[in-house]
Structures are given as structure tokens and as C-alpha cells.
Backbone as a printed PyTorch tensor [residue, N CA C, xyz], in Angstrom:
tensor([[[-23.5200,  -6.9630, -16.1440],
         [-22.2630,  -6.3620, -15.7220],
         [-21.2480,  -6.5530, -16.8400]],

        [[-20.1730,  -4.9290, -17.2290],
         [-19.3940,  -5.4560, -18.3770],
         [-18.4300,  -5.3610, -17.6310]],

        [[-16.9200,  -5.8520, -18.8450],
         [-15.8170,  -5.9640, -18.6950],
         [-14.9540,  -4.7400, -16.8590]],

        [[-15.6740,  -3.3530, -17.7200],
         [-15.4000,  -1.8100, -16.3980],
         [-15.7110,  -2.2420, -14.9250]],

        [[-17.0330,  -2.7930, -14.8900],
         [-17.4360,  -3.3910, -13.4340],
         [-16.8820,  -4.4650, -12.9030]],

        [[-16.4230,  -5.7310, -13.7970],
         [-15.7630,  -6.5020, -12.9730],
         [-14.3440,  -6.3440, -12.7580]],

        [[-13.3750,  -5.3320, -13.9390],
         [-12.3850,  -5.0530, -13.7260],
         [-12.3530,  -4.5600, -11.9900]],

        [[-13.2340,  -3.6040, -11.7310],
         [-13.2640,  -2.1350, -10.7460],
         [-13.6770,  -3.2280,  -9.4050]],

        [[-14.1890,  -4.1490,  -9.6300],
         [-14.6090,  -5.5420,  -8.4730],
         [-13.5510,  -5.9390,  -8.3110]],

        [[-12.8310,  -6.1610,  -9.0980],
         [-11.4000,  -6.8220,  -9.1930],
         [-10.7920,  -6.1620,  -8.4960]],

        [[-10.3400,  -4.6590,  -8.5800],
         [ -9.3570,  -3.8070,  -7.9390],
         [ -9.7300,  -3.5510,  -7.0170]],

        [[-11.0920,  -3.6430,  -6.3390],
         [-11.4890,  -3.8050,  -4.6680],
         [-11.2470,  -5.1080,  -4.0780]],

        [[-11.3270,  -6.0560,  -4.5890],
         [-11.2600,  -7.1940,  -3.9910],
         [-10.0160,  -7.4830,  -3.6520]],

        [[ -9.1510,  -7.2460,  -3.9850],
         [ -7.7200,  -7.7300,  -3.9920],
         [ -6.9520,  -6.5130,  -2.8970]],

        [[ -8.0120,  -5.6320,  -2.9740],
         [ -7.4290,  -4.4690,  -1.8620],
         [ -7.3410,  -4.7390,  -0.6620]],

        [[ -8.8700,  -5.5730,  -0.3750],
         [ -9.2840,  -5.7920,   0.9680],
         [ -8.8360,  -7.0250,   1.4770]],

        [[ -8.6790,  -7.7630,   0.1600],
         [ -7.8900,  -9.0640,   0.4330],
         [ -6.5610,  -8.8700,   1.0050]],

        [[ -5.8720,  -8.2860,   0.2740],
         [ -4.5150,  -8.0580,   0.6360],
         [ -3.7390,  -8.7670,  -0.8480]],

        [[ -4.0860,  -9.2420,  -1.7460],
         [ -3.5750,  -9.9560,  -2.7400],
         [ -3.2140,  -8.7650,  -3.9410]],

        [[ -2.0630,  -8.3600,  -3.4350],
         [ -1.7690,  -6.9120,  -4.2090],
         [ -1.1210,  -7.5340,  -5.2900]],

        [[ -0.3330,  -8.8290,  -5.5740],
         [  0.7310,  -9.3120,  -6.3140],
         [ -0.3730,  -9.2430,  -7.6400]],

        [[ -1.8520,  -9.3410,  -7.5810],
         [ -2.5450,  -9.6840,  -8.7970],
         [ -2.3170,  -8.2680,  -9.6880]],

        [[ -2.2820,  -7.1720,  -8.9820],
         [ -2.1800,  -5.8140, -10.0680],
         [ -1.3960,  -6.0640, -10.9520]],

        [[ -0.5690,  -6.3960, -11.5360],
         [  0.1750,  -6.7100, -12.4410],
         [ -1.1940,  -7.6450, -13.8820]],

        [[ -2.0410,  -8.3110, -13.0760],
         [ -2.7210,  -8.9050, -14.2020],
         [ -3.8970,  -7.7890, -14.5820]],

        [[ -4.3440,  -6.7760, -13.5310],
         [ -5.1530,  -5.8270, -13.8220],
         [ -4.7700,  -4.7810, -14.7960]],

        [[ -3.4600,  -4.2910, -14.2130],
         [ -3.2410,  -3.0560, -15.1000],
         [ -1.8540,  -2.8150, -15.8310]],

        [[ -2.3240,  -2.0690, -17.1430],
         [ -0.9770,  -1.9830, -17.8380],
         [  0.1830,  -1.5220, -17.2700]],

        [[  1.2440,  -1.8310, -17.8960],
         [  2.3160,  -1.0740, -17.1920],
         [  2.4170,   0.1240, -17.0560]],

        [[  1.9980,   0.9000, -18.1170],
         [  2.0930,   2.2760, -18.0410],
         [  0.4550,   2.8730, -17.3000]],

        [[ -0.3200,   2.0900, -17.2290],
         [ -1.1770,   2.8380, -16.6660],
         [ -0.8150,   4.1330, -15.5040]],

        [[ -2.3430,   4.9070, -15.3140],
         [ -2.1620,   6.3210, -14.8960],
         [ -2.7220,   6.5130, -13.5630]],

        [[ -2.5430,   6.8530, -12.4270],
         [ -3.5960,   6.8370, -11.2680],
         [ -3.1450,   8.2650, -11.0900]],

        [[ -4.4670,   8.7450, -10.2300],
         [ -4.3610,  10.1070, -10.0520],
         [ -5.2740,  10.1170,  -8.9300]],

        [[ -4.6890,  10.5350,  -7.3830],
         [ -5.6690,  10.7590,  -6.1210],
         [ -5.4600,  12.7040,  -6.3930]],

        [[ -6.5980,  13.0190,  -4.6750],
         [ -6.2600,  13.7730,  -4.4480],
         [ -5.4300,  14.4500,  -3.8350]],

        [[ -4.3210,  15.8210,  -3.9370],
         [ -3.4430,  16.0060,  -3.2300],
         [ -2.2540,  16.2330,  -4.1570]],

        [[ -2.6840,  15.7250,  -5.4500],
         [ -1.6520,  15.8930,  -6.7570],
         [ -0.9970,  15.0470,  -6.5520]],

        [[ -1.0610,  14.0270,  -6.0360],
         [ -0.5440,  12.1120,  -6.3150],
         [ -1.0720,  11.8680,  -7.8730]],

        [[ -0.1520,  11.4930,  -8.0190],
         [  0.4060,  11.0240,  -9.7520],
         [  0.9460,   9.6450,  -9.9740]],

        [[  0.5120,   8.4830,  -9.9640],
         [  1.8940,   7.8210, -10.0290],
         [  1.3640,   6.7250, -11.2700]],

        [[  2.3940,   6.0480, -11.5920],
         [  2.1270,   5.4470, -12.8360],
         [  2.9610,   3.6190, -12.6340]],

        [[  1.8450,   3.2490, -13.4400],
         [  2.4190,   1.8280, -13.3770],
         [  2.0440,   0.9060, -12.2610]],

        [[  1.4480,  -0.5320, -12.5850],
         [  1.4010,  -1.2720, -11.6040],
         [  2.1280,  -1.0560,  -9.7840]],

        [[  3.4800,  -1.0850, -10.2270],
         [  4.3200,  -1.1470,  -9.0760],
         [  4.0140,  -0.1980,  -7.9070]],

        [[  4.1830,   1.3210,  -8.4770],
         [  3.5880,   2.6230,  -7.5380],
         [  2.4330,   2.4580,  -7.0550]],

        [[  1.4320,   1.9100,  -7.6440],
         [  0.2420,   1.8900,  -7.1550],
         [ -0.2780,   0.7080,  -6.0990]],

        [[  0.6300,  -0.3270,  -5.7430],
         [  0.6450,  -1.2830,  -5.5800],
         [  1.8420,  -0.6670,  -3.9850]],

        [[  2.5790,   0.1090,  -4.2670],
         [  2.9380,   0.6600,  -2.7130],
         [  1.8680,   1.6460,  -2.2970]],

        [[  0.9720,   2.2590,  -3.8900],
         [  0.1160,   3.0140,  -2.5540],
         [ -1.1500,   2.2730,  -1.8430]],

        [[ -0.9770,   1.4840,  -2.6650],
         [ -2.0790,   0.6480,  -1.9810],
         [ -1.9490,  -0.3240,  -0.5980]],

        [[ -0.5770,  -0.4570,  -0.5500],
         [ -0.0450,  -1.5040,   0.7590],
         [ -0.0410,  -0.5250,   2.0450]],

        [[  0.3980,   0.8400,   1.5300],
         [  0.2860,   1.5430,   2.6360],
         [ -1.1070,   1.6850,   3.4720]],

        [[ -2.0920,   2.1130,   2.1900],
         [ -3.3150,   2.0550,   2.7530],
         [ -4.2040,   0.4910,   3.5570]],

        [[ -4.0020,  -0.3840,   2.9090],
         [ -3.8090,  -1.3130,   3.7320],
         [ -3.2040,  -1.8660,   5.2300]],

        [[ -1.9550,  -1.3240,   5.1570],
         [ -1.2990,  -0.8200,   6.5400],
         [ -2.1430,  -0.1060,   7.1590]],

        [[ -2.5510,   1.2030,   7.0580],
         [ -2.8490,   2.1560,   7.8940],
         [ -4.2120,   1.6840,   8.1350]],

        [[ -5.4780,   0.9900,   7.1880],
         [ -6.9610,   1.1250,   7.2390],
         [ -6.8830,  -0.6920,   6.9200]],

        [[ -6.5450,  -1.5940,   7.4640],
         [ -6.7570,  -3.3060,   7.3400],
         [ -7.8390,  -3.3870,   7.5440]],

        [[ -9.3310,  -2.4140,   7.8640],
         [-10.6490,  -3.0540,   8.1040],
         [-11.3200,  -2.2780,   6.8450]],

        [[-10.6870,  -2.0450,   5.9530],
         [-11.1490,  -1.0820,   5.1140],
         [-12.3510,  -1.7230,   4.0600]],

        [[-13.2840,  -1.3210,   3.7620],
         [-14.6720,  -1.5760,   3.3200],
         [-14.9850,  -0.4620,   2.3490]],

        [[-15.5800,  -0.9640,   1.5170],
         [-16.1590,  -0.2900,   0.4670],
         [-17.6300,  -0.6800,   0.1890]],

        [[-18.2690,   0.4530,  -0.3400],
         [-19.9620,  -0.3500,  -0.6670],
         [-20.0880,   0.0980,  -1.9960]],

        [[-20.2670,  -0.0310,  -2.8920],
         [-20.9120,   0.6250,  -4.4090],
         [-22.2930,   0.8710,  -4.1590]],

        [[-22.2540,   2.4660,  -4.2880],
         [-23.2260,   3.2640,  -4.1750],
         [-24.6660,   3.2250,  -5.8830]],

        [[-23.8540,   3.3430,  -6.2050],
         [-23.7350,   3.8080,  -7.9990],
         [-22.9630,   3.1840,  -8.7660]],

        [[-22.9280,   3.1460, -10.0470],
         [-21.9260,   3.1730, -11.1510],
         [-22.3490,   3.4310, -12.6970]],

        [[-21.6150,   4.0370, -13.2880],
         [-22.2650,   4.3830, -14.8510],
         [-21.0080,   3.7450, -15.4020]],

        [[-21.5420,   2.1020, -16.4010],
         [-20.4160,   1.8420, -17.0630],
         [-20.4220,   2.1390, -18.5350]],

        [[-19.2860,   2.0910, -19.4110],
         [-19.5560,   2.5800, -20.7300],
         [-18.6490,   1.2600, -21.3800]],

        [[-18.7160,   1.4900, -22.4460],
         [-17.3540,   0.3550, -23.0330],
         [-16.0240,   0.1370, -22.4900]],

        [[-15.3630,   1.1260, -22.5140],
         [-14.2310,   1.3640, -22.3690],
         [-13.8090,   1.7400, -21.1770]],

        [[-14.7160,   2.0480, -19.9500],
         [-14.3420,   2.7260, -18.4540],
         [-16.1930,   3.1350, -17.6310]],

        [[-15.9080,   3.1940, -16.5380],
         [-16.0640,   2.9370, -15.7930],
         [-16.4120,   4.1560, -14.5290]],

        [[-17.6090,   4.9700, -13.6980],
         [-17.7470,   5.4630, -13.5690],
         [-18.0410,   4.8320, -11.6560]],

        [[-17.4650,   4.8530, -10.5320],
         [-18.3900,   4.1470,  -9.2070],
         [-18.4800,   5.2560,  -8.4920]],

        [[-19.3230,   5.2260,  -7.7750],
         [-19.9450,   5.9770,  -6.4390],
         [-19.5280,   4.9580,  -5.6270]],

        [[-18.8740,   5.4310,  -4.8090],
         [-18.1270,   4.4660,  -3.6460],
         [-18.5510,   5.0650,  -1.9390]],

        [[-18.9990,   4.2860,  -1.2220],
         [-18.7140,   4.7850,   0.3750],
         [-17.5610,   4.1280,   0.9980]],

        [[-16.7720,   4.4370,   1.6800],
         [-15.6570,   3.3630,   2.5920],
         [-15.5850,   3.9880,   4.0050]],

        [[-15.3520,   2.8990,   4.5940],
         [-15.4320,   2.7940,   6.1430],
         [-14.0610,   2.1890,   6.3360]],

        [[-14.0450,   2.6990,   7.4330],
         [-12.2060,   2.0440,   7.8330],
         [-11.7600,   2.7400,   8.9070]],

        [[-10.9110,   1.9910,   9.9750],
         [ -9.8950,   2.7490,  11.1220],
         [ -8.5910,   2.8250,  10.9300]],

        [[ -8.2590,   3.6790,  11.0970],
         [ -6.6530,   3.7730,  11.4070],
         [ -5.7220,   3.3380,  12.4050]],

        [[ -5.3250,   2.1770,  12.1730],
         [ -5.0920,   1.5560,  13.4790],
         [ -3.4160,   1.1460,  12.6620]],

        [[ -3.0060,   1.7740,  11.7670],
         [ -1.7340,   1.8990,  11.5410],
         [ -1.1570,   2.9200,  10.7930]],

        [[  0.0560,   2.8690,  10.7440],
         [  1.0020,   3.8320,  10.7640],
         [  1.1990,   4.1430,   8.8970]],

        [[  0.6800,   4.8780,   8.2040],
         [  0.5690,   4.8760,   6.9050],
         [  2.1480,   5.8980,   6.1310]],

        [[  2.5200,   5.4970,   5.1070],
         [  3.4430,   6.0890,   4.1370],
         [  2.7740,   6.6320,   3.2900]],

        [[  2.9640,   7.9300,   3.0230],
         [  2.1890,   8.8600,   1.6990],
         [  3.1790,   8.7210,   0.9090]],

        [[  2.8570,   8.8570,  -0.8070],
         [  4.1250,   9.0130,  -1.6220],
         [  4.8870,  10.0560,  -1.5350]],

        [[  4.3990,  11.3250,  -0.8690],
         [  5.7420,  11.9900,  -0.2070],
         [  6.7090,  11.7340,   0.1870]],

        [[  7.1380,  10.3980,   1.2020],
         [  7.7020,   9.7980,   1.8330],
         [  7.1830,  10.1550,   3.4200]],

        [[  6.7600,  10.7430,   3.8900],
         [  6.2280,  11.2350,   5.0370],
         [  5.1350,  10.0130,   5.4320]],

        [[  5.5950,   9.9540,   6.8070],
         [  4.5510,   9.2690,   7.4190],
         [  3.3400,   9.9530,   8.5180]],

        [[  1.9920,   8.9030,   8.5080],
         [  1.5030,   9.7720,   9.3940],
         [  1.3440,   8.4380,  10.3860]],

        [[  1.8880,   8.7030,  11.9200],
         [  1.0460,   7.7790,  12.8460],
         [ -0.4770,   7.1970,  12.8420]],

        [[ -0.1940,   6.0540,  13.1070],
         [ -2.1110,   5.8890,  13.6660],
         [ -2.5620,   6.6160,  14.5270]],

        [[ -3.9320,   6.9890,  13.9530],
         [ -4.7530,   7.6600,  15.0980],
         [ -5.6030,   6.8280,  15.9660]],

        [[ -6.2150,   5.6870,  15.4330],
         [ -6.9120,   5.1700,  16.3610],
         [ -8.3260,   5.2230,  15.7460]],

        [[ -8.3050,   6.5890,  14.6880],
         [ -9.9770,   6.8760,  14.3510],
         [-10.4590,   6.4150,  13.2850]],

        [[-11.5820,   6.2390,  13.4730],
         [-12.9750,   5.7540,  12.7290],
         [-13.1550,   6.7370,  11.6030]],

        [[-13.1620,   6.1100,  10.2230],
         [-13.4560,   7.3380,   9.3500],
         [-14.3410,   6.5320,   8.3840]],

        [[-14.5530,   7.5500,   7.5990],
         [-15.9820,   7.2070,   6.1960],
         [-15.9370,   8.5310,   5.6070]],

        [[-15.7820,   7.8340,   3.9460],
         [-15.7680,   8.8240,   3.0260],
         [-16.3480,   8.6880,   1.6960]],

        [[-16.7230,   9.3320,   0.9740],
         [-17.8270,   8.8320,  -0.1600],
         [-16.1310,   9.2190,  -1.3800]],

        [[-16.5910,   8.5700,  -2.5020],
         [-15.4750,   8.7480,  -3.4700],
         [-15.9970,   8.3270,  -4.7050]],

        [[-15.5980,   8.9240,  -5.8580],
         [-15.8970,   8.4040,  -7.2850],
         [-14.4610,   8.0540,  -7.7480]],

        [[-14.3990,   7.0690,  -8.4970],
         [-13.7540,   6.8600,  -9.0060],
         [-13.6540,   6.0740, -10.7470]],

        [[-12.6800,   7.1690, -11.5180],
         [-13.6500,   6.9710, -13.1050],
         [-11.9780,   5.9410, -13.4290]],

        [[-12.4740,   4.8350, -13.8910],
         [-11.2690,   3.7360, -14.3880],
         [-11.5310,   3.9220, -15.7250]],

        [[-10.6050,   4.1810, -17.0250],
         [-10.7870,   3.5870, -18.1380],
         [ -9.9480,   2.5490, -18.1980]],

        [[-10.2660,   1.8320, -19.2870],
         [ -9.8850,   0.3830, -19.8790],
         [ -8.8910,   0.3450, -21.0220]],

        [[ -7.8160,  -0.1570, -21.5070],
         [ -7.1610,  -0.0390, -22.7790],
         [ -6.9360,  -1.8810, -22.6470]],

        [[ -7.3480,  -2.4150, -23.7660],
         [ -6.9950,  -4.0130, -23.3880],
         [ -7.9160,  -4.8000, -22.2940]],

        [[ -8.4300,  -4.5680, -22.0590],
         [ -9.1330,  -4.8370, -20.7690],
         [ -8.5710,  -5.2290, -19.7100]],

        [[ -7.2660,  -3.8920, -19.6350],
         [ -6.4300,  -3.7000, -18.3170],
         [ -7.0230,  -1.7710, -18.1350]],

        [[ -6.7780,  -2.2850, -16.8930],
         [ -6.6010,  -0.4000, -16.3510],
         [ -5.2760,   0.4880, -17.3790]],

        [[ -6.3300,   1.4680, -17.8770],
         [ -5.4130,   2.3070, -18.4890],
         [ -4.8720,   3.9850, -17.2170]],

        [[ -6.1790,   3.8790, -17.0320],
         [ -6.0610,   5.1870, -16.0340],
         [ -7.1940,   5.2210, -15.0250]],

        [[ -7.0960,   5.2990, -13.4500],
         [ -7.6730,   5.0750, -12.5830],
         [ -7.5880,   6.6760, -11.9530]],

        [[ -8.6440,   7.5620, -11.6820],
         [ -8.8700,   8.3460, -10.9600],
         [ -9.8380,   8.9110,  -9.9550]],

        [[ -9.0090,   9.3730,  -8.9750],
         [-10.4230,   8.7790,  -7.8390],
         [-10.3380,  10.2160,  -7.4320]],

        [[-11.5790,  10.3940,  -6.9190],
         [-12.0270,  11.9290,  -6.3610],
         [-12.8370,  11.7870,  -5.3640]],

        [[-12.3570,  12.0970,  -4.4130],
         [-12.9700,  12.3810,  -2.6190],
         [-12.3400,  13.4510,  -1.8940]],

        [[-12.9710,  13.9680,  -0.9750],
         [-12.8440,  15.4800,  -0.2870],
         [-11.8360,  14.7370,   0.7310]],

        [[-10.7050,  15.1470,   0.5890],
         [ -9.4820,  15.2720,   1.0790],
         [ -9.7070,  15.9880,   1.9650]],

        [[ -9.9150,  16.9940,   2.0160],
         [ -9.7980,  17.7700,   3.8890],
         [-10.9350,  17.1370,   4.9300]],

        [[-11.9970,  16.2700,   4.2100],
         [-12.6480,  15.6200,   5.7450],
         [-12.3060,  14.7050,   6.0050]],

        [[-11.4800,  14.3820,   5.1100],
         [-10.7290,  12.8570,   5.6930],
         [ -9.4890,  13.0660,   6.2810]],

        [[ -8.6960,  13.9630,   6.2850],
         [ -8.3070,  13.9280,   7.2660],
         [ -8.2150,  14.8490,   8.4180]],

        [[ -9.6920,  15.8750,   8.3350],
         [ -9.9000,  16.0850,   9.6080],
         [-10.7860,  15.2160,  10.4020]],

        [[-11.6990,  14.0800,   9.9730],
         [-11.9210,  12.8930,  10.7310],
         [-10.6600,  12.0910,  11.1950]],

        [[ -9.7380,  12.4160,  10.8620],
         [ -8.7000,  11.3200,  10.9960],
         [ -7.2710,  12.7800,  12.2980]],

        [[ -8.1750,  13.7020,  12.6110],
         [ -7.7030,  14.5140,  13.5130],
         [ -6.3680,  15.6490,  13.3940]],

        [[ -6.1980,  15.8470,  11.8270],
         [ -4.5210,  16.0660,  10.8570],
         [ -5.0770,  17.4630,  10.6870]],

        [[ -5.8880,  18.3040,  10.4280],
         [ -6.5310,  19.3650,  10.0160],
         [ -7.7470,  19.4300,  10.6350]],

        [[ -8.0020,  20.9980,  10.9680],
         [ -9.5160,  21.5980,  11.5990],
         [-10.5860,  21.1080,  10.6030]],

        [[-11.6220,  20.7520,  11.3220],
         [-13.0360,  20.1380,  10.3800],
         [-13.4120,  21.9110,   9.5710]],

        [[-13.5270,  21.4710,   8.2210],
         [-14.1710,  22.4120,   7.5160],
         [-15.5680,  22.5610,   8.0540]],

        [[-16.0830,  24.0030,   7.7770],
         [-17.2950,  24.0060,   7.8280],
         [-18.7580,  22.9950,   7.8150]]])
């Protein structure tokens, strides 16, 4: 396992933990995150509210590493996560969505590169419309 995998262990562990104060030792300041939905945000701090929210909304939240292709510099995972919504979440819109109550699971990649052997740029890619039509917000796609 190199530097990419235990960084990317690192940034799960502290998720599920709840020990968000450590991002600051993970990632640069200027680092880059990019979800789906055209969420942009930059820097420890932003990412560190989007992450509390999700924590809020999904506290049983689980991840499994499916996969991963690491390289020098970054970092490639196949991710599954499981989690309920049993709270009330903040999007960086400012918009909130109530808890639903529901049970969801979603597969996700997410490619981290490295600058320093901090997070330079974290981007994660998962199908946004079944998550939240499992989560009851939009009609189930096909």
C-alpha cells in the first residue's frame, strides 16, 4: 500500500469517525473537491462542512473498497456505501433536505491526487439521480 491508499484510508476514517478537525493535516489549503451536481468547493474548511453535513444526515455511513488503481501521485477507489438518513442534511446550496428515514447504497469512484503528500484534488463520481431517488427526492430512473 502507497502513500494514495493510506492518504484515501485516512479521509474515510475520520469521516466515519467523526474526527473532521484532522482535514487540515490531510489536505492542502487550496486543495480542489468536485461532487456531483457541480459542487466545487475548495480548501480544507468547505469540505469539512460538506462533510459534517453528510455525517449529520447518514451517522451510520459505511464504505467498502471495492477496487483501487494507485499511481504515485493519486489515487483511483471503487467505493460501495451504505447509510440511512436519519437526519436533516445542508447542501452547499444552502438548502436543506429533511430526513427521510431511508436506507440507501451507492457505488462511487473517487480519483484523489496528491501534491506533498496532502490532497491536492479529490473527485468523486456517483449517479446522483439514484441516490436520491432511493432517498424518495426524484422519480427512480429507468
Amino acid at each position: 500500500m502507497g502513500k494514495a491508499k493510506e492518504l484515501a484510508d485516512n479521509l474515510w476514517a475520520i469521516q466515519e469517525s467523526g474526527q473532521l478537525d484532522k482535514l487540515d493535516e490531510l489536505a492542502h489549503p487550496d486543495a480542489e473537491f468536485i461532487l456531483p451536481g457541480g459542487i466545487r468547493l475548495r480548501g480544507p474548511e468547505e469540505l469539512r462542512a460538506l462533510l459534517e453535513s453528510y455525517q449529520t444526515a447518514f451517522p451510520d455511513m459505511q464504505h467498502n473498497v471495492v477496487d483501487y488503481i494507485e499511481a504515485k501521485d493519486g489515487i483511483a477507489v471503487e467505493l460501495h456505501i451504505t447509510a440511512t438518513h436519519t437526519g436533516d442534511m445542508s447542501t452547499p446550496s444552502g438548502a436543506t433536505i429533511p430526513a427521510t428515514g431511508k436506507s440507501v447504497t451507492w457505488d462511487s469512484v473517487d480519483v484523489i491526487r496528491l501534491r506533498d503528500d496532502k490532497v491536492a484534488s479529490w473527485h468523486v463520481y456517483f449517479d446522483q439521480a439514484s441516490f436520491l431517488a432511493q432517498l424518495g427526492l426524484m422519480p427512480a430512473v429507468g
